[in-house]
C-alpha positions as CSV (number, residue, x, y, z in Angstrom):
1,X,46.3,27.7,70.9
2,X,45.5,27.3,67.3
3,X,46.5,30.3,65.1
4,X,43.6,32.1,64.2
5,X,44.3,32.6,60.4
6,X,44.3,28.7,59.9
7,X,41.2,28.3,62.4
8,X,38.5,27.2,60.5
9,X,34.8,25.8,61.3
10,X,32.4,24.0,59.7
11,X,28.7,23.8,61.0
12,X,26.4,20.5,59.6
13,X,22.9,20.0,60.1
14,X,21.1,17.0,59.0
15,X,17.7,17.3,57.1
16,X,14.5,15.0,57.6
17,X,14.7,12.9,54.4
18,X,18.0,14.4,53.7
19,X,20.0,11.6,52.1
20,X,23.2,13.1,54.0
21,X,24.2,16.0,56.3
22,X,24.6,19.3,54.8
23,X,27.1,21.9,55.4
24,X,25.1,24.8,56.4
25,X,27.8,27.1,57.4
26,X,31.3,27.4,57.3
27,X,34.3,30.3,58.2
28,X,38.0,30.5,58.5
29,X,39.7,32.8,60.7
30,X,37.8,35.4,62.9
31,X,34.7,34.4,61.9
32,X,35.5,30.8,62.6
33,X,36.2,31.8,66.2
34,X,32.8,33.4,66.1
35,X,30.5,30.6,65.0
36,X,32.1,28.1,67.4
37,X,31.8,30.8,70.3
38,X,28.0,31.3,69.2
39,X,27.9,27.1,69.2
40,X,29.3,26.4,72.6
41,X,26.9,29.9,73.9
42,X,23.9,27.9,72.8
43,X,25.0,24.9,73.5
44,X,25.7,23.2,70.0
45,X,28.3,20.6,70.0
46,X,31.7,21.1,68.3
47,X,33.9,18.5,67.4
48,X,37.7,19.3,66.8
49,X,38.7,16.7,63.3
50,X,41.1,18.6,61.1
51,X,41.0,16.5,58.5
52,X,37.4,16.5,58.0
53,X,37.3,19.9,58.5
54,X,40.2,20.1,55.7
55,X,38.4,17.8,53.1
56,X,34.6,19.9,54.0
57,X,35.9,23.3,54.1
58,X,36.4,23.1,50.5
59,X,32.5,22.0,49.8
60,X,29.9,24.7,49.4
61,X,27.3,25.8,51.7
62,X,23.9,24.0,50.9
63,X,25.7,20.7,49.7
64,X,25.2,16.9,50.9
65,X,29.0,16.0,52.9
66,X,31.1,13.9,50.1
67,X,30.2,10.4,50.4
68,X,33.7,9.6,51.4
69,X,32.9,11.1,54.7
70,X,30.1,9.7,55.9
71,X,31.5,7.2,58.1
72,X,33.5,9.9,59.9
73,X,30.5,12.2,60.2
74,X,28.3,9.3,61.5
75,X,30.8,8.6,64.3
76,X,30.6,12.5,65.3
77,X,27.1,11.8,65.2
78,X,26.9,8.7,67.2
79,X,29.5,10.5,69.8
80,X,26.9,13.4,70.5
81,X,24.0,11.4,70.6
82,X,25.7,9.6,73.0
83,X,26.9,12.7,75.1
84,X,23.4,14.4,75.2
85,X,21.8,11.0,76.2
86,X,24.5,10.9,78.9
87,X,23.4,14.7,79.7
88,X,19.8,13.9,79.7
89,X,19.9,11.8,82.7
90,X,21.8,13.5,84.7
């Protein structure tokens, strides 16, 4: 189980006519546990990537994703679209 004081969670949402995804929220510890509880209660996807976490968690909340991680963030992307495609027809 992860430790809960390095637990950390960052929540994007992508914009119509946004150039990138934006990091709308993000927590570390406790409140980490929280958002990702309040995801998977609503049914929000959450992706485990530390190192994307690691490299976003330092960003602030409003701001485009660095352009260094776009490929990364469009595989998540891709990977859900997928899953809830999969779900759909089911």
């Amino acid at each position: 189980m992860t430790d809960i004081k390095k637990l950390a969670a960052v929540a994007l949402r992508y914009p119509e006519n946004a150039v990138a995804p934006i990091i709308a929220a993000k927590e570390h510890g406790n409140l980490a546990r929280r958002m990702i509880e309040i995801a998977e209660e609503n049914d929000i996807p959450v992706v485990e990537n530390d190192i994307l976490e690691n490299v976003l968690s330092v960003q602030d909340v409003g701001q485009c994703i660095p352009e260094e991680t776009w490929f990364a963030v469009a595989g998540i992307f891709a990977f859900i679209a997928r899953l809830e495609g999969e779900n759909a027809v089911k």
